[in-house]
ZATORPA-408327 format. One record per residue: residue number from 0; residue in one letter; y, x, z of N, C-alpha, C in turn. Coordinates in steps of 0.05 Angstrom, whole numbers. Layout:
! ZATORPA-408327
{atom NUM,A,{Y,X,Z},{Y,X,Z},{Y,X,Z}}
...
END
This chain:
! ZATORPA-408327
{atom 0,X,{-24,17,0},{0,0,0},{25,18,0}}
{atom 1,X,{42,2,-5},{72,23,-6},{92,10,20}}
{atom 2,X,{111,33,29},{129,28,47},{146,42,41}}
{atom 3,X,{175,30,59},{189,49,53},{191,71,79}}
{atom 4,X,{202,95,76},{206,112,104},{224,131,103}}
{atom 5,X,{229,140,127},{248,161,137},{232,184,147}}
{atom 6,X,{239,204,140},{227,228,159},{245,245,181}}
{atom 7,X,{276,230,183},{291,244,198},{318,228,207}}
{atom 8,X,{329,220,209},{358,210,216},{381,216,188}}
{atom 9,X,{389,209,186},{396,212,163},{417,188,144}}
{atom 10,X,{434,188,121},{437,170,104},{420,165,80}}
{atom 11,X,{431,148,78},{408,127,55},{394,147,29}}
{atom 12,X,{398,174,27},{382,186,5},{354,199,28}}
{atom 13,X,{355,195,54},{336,202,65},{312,193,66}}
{atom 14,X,{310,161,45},{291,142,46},{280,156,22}}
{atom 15,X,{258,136,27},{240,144,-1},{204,118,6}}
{atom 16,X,{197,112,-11},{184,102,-21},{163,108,-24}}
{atom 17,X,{139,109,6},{114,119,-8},{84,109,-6}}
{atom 18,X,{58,115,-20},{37,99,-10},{18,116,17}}
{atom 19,X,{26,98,31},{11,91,56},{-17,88,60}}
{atom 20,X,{-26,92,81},{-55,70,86},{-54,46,92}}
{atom 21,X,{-75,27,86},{-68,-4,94},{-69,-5,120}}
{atom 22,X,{-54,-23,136},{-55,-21,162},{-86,-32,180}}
{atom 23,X,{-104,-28,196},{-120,-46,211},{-110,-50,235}}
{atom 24,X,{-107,-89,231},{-97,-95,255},{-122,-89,286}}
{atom 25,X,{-103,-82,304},{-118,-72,336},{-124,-98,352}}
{atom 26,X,{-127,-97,372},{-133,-123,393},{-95,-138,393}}
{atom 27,X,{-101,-155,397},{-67,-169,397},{-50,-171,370}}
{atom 28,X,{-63,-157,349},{-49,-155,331},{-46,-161,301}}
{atom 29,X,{-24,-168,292},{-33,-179,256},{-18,-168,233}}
{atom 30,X,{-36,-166,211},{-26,-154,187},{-11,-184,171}}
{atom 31,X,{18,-178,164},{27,-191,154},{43,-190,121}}
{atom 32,X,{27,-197,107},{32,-198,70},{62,-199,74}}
{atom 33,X,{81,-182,65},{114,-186,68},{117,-203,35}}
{atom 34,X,{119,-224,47},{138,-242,21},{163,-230,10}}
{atom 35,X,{187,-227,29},{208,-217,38},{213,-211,57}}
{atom 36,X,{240,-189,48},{255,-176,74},{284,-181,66}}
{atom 37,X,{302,-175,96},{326,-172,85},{339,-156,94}}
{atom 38,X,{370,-140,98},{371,-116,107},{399,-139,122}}
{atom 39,X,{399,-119,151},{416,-116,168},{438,-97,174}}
{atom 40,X,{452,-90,189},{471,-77,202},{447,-52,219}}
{atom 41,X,{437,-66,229},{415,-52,253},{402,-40,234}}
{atom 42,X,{392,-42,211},{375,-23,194},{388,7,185}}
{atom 43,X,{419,-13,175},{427,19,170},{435,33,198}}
{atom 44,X,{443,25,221},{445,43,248},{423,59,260}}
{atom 45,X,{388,44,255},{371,49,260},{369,82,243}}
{atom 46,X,{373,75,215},{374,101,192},{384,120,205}}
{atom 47,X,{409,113,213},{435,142,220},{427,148,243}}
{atom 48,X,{418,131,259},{404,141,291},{431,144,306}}
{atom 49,X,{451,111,306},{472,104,320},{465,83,328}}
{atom 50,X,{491,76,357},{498,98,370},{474,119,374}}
{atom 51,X,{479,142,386},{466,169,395},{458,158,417}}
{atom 52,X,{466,144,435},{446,137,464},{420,127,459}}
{atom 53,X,{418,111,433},{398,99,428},{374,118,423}}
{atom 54,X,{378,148,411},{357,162,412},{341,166,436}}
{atom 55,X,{347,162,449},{330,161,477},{305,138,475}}
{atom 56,X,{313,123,461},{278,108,454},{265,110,420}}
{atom 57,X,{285,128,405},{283,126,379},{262,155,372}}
{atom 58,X,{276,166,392},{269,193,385},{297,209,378}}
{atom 59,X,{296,238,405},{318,256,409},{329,263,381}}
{atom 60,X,{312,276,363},{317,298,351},{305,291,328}}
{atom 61,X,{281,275,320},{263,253,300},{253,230,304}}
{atom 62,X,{259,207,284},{253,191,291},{232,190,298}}
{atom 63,X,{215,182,320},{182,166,324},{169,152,305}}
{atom 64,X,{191,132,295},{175,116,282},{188,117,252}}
{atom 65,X,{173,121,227},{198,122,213},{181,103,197}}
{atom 66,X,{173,76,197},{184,50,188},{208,36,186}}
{atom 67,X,{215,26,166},{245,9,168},{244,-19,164}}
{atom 68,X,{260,-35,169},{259,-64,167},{258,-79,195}}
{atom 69,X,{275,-96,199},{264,-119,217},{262,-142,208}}
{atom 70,X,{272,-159,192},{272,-181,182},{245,-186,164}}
{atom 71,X,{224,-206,173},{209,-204,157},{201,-239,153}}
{atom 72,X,{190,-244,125},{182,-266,128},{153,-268,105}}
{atom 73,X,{137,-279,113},{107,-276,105},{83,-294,106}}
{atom 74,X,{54,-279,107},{32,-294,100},{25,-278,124}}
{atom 75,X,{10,-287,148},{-14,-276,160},{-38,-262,142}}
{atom 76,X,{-42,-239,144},{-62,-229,124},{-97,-235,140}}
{atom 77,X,{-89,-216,164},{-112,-208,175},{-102,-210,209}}
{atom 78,X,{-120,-221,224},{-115,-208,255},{-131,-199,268}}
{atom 79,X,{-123,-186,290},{-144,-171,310},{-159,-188,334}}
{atom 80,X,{-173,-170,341},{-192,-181,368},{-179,-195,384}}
{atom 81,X,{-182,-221,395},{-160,-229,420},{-141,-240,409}}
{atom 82,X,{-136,-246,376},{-114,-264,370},{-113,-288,366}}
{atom 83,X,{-104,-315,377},{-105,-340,382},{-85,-355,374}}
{atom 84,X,{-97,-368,362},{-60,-381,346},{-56,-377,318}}
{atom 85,X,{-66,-357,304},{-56,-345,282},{-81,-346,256}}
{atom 86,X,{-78,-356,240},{-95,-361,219},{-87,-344,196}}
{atom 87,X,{-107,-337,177},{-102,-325,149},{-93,-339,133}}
{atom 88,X,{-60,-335,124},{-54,-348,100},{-28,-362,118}}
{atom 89,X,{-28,-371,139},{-11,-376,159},{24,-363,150}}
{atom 90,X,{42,-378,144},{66,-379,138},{85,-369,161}}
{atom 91,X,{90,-337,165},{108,-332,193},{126,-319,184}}
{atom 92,X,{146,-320,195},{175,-299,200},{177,-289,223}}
{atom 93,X,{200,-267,231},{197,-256,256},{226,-232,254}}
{atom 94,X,{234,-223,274},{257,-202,278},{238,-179,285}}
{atom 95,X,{235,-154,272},{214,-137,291},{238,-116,305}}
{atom 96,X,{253,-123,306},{271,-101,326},{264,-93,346}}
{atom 97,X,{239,-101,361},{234,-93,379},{197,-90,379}}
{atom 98,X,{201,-93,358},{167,-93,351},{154,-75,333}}
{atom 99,X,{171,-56,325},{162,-33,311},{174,-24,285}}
{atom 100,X,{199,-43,273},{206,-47,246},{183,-48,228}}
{atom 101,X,{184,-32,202},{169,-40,187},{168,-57,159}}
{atom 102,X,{193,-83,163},{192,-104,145},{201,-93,119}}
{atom 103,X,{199,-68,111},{204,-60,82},{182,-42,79}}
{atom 104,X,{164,-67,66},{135,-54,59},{116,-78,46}}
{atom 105,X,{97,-71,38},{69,-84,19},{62,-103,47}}
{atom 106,X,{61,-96,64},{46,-105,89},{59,-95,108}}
{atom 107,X,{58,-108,132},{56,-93,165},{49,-109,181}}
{atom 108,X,{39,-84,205},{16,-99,226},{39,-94,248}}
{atom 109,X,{38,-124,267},{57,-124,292},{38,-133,316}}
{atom 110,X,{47,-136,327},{35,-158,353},{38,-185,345}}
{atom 111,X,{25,-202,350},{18,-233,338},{36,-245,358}}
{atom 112,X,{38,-237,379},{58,-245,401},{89,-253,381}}
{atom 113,X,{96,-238,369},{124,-228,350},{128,-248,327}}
{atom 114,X,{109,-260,317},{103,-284,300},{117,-313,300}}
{atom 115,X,{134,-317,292},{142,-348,295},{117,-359,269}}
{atom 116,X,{111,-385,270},{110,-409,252},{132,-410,231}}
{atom 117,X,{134,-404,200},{145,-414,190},{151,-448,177}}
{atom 118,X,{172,-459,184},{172,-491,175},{170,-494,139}}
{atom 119,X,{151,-506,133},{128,-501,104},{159,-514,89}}
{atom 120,X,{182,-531,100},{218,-534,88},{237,-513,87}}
{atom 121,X,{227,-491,96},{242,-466,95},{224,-443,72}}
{atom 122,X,{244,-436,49},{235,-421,36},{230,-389,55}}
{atom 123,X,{210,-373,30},{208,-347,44},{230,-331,41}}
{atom 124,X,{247,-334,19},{270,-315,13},{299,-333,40}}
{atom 125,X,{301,-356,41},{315,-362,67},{315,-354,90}}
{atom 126,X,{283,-355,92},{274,-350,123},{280,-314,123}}
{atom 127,X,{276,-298,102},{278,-267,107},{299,-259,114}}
{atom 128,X,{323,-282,107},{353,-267,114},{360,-276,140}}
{atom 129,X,{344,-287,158},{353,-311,185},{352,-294,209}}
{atom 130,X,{326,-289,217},{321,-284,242},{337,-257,263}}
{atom 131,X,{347,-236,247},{360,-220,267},{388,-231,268}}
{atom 132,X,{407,-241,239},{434,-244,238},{432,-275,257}}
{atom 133,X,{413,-292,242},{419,-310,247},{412,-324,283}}
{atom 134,X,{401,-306,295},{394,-315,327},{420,-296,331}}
{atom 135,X,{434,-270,329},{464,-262,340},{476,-283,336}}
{atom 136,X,{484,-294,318},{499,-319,316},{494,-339,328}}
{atom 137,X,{467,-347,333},{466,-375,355},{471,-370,382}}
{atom 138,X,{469,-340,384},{461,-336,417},{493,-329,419}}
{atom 139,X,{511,-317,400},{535,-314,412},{553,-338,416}}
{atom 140,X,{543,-358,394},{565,-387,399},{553,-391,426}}
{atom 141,X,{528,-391,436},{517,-406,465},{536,-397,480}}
{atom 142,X,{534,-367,479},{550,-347,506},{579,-359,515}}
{atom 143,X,{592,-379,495},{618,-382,493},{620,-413,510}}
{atom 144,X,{597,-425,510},{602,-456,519},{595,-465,497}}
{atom 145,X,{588,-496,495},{587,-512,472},{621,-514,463}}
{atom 146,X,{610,-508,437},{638,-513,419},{651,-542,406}}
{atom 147,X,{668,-552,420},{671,-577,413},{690,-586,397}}
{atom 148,X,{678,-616,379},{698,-618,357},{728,-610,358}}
{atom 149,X,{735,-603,338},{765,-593,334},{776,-577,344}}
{atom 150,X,{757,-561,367},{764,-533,371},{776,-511,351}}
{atom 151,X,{790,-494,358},{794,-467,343},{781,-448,351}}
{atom 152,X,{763,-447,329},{747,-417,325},{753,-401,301}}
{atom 153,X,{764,-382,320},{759,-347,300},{740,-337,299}}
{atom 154,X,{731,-329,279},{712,-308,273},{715,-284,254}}
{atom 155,X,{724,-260,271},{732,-235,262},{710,-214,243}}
{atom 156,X,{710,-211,226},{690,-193,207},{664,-219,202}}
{atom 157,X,{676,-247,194},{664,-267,179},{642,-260,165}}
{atom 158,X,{650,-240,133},{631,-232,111},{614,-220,112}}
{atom 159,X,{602,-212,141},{577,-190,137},{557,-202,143}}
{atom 160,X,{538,-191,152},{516,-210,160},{503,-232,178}}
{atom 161,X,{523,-223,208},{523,-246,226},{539,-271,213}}
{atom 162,X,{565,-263,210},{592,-278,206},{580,-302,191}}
{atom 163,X,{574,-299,165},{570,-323,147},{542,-341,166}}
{atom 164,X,{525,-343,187},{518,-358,198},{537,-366,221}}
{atom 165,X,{554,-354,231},{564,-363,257},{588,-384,228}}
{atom 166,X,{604,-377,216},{622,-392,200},{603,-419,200}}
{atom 167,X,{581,-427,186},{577,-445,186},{563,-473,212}}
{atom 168,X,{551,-458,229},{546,-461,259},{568,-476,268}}
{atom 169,X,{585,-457,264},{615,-476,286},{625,-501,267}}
{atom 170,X,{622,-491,242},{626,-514,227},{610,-546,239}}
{atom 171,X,{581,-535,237},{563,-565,238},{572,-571,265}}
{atom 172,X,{589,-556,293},{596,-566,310},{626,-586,314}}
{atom 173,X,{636,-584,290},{662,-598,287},{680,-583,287}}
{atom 174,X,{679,-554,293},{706,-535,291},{728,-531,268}}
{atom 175,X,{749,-526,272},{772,-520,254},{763,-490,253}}
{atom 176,X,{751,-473,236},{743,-449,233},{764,-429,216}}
{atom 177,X,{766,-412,230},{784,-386,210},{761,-368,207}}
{atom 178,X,{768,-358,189},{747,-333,180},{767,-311,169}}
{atom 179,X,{762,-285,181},{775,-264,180},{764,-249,170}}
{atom 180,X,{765,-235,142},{745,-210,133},{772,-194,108}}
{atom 181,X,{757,-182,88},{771,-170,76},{781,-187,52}}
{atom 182,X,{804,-189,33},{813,-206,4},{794,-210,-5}}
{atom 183,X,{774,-195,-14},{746,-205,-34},{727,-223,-18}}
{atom 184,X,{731,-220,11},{706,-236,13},{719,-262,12}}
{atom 185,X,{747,-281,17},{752,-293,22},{741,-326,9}}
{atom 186,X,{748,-316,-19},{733,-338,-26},{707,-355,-27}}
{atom 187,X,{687,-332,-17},{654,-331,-10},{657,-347,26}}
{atom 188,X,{680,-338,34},{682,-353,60},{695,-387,59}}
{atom 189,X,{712,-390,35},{714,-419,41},{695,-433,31}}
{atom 190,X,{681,-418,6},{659,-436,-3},{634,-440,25}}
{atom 191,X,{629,-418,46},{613,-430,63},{629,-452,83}}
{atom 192,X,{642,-458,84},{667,-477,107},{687,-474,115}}
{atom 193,X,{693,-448,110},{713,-445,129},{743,-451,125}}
{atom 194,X,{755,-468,144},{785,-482,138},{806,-469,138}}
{atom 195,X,{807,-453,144},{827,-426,142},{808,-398,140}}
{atom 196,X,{828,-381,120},{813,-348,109},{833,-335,110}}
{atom 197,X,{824,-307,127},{854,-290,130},{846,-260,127}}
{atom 198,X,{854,-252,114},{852,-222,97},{858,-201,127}}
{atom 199,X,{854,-181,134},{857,-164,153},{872,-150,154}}
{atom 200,X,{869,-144,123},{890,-122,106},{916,-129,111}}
{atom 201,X,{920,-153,112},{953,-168,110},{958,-178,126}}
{atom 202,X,{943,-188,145},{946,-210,172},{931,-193,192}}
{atom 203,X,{944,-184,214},{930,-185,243},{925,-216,260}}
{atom 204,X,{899,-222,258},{905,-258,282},{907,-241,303}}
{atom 205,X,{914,-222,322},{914,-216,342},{946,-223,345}}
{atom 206,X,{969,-216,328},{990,-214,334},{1006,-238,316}}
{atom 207,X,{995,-255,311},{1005,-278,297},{1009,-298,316}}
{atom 208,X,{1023,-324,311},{1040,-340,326},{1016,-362,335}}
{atom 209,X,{985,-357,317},{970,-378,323},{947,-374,343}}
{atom 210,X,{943,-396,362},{926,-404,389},{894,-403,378}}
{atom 211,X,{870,-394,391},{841,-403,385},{837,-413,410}}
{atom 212,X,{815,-428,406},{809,-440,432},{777,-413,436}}
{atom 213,X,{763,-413,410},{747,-385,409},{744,-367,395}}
{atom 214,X,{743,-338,404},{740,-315,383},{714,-305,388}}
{atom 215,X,{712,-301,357},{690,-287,356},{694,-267,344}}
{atom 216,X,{688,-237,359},{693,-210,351},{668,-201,342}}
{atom 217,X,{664,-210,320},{642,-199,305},{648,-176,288}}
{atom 218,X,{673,-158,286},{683,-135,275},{681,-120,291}}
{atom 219,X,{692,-125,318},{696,-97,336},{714,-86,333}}
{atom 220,X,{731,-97,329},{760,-75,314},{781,-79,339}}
{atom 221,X,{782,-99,361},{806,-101,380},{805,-89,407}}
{atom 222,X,{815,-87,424},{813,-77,446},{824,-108,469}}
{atom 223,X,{811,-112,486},{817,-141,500},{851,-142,501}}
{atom 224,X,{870,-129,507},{891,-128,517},{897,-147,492}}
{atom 225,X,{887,-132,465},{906,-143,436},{903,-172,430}}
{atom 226,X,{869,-175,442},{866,-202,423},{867,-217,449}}
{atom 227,X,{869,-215,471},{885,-242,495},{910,-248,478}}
{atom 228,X,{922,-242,467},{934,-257,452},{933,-279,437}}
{atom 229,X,{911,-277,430},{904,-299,412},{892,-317,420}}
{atom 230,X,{885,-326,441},{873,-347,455},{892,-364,474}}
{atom 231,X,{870,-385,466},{897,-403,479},{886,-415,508}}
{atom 232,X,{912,-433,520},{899,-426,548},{870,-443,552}}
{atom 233,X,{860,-425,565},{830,-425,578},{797,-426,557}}
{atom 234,X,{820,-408,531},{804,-400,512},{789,-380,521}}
{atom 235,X,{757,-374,502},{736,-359,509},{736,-337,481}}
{atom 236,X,{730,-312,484},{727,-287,469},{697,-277,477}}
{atom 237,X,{683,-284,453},{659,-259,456},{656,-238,440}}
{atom 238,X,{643,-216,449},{642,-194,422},{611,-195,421}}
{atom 239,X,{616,-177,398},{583,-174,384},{585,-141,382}}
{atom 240,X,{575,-134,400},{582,-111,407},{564,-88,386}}
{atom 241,X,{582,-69,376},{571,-47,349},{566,-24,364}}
{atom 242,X,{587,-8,391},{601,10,402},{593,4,432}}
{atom 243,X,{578,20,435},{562,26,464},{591,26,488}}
{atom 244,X,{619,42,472},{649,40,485},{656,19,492}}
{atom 245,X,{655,5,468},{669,-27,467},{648,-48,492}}
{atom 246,X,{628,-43,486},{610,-57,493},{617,-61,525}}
{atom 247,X,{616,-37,537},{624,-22,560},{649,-39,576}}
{atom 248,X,{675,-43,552},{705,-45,554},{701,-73,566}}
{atom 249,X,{689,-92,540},{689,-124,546},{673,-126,566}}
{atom 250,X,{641,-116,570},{628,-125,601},{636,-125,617}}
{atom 251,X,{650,-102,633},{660,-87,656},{686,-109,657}}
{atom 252,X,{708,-98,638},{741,-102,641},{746,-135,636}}
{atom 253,X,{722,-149,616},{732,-177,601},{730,-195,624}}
{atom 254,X,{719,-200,640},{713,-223,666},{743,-219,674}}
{atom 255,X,{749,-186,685},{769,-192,700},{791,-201,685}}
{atom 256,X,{801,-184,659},{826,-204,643},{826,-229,645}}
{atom 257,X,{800,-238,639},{799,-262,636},{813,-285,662}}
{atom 258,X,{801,-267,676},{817,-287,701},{848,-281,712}}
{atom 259,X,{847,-267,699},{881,-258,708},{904,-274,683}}
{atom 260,X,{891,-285,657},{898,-286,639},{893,-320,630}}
{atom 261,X,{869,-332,655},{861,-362,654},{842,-360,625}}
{atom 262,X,{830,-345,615},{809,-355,594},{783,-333,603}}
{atom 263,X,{771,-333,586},{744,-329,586},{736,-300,560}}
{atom 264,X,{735,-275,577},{735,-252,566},{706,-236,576}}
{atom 265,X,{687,-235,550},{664,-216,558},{641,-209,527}}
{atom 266,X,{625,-203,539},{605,-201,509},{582,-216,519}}
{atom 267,X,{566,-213,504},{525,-221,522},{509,-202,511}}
{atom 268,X,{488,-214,525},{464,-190,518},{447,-211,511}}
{atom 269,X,{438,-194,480},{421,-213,454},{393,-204,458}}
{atom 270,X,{383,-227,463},{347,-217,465},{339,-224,433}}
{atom 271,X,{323,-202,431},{317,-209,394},{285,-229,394}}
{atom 272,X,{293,-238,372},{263,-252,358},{251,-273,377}}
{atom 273,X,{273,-297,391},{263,-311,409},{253,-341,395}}
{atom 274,X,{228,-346,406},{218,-361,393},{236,-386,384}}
{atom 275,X,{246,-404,409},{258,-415,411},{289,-428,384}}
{atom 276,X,{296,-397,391},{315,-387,364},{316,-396,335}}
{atom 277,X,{287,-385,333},{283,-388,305},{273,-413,299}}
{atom 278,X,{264,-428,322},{250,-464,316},{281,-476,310}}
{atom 279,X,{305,-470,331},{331,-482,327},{341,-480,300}}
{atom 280,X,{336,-442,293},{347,-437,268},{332,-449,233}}
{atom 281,X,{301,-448,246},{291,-469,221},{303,-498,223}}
{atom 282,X,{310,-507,238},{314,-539,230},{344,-547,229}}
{atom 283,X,{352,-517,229},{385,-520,215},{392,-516,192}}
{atom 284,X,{370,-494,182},{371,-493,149},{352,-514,134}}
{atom 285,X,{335,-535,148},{314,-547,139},{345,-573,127}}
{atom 286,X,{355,-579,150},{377,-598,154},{397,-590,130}}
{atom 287,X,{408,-572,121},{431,-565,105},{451,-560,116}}
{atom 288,X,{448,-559,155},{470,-553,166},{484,-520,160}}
{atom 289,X,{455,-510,163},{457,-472,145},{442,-477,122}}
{atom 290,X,{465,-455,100},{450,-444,77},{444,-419,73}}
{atom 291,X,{438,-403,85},{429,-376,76},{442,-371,44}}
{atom 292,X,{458,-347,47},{470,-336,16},{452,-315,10}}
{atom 293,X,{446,-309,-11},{432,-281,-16},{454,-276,-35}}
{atom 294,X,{460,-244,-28},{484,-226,-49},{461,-216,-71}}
{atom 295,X,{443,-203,-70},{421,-194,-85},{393,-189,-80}}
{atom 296,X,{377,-191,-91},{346,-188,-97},{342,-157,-107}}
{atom 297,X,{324,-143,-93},{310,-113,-108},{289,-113,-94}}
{atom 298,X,{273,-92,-108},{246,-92,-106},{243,-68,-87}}
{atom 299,X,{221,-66,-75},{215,-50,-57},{230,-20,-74}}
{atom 300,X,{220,-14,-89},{225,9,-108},{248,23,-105}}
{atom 301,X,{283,-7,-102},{298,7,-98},{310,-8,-83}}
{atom 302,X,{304,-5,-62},{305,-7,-34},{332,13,-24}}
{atom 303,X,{332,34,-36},{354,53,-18},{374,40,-24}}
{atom 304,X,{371,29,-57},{396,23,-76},{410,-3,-58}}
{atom 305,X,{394,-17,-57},{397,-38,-22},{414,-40,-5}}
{atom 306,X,{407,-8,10},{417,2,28},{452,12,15}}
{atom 307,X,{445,23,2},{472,29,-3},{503,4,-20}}
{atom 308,X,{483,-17,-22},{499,-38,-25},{512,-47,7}}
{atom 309,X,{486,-52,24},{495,-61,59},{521,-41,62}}
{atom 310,X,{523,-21,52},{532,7,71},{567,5,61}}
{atom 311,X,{558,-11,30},{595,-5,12},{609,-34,30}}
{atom 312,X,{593,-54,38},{612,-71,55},{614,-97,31}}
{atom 313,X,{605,-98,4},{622,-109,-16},{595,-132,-8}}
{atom 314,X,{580,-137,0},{563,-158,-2},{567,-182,-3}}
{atom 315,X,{555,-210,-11},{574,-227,-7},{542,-238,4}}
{atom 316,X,{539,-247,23},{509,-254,42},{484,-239,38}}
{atom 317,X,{466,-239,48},{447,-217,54},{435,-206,35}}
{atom 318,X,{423,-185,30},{412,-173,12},{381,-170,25}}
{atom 319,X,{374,-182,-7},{334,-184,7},{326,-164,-12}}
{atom 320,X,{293,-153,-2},{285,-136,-15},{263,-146,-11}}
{atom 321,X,{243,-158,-36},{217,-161,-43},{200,-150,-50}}
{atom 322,X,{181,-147,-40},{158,-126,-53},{146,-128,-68}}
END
């Protein structure tokens, strides 16, 4: 079978494409036929081996594991001793971010534990672009309170791969939604909902005359002091934290602004690949509440070429890679 791999930390010419052995699944475990994959933010950080604290489970100095992919969506091939629940031929998706990566390959074997049920109303190329972007996005609107009609929600760095599910999310909740990204993506953002689009390049919302009731810092680009500005009173700010710094800034410092300031200042902590998640997230794209965009289709083969589309920023929704 073929995969793709890394042999070092590195940018995207460090990949390469090669044949493998087929995997045998162990006790707990299953080989899964990759329909599709799709590429994340976390794939290319995983590549570069950022942040650097993260090498501490990645591997100091080489990666450990040099499979890539988390997003996977598939066929049960084969399972191991002790697996219950899981049939051959069986329709699953899954986030393996914490399960070994892998999802850019002919096959891969995980823990059967890691497996959602795919809904037989959810395509395989939908379901491949969902499960890592699209549970950041459910779990960050949660963190914030239920979002209620006619709220103002921001959402800062809209066009990448969280953004275009949280844009539409707050939508099916009744929100007046802004979407903040760069001039090109703008139009790709009203076509998913959004009621107001504001270029970055030309508009700071941090220092503009207008109130949110929520932000969503899905860029990373502010520091709390800038964007308390932009909330209105007893408005909520979450970040989606990129920067081990930032991350640090909003945990620690955001509670207290927040109360000095009457709103609601912090980030959360995202558990990946929760079952739960993905049952919510299938029956929002089953519904038409989400549409999953795909920017492009490539084949395992050129996979880096992929990568280096995620990396130029110009995407306009996820980029899948089929085998």
């Amino acid at each position: 079978m073929r995969a793709l791999l890394r042999d070092r930390y590195g940018p995207v010419d460090t990949l390469r494409v090669a044949t493998v052995e087929a995997p045998e699944p162990g006790p707990g475990e299953a080989v899964v036929r990759v329909v599709a994959a799709s590429l994340n933010m976390a794939d290319l950080d995983h590549l570069l081996g950022r942040p650097r604290l993260a090498r501490l489970g990645t591997g100091l100095v080489r990666p450990t594991n040099r499979r890539v992919g988390v997003d996977v969506a598939g066929t049960v091939e084969r399972v191991g001793p002790d697996v219950t629940g899981l049939r051959p031929g069986e329709r699953v998706w899954a986030d393996l971010f914490d399960s070994g990566h892998g999802a850019l390959a002919d096959r891969v074997c995980v823990p059967a534990s890691a497996l959602s049920p795919l809904p037989d109303d959810v395509s395989f190329d939908d379901a491949a672009t969902v499960p890592h972007s699209g549970s950041l996005a459910l779990q960050c609107l949660r963190s914030v309170g239920p979002v209620r009609p006619g709220e103002r929600v921001l959402i800062n760095g809209a066009g990448g791969c969280v953004g275009p599910f949280a844009v539409q999310m707050a939508k099916a909740s009744g929100a007046v939604v802004t979407a903040v990204d760069h001039g090109a993506k703008l139009e790709f953002l009203r076509d998913l909902g959004a009621d107001e689009v504001m270029d970055h390049t030309r508009e700071d919302f941090a220092r503009g005359d207008r109130r949110y009731d929520v932000v969503l810092d899905i860029a990373d680009t502010r520091t709390l002091l800038t964007v308390r500005r932009a909330l209105a009173p007893g408005g909520r700010y979450v970040l989606v934290a990129r920067r081990i710094s930032s991350f640090a800034e909003k945990a620690v410092l955001g509670p207290l602004v927040g109360r000095l300031s009457g709103t609601r200042m912090g980030t959360f902590f995202w558990r990946p690949n929760q079952r739960d998640d993905l049952v919510e997230l299938g029956r929002l794209i089953a519904s038409g509440q989400v549409r999953p965009r795909v920017d492009r289709r490539y084949g395992l083969d050129d996979a880096p070429e992929a990568f280096r589309r995620l990396e130029s920023g110009a995407a306009l929704g996820k980029i899948l890679v089929v085998p």
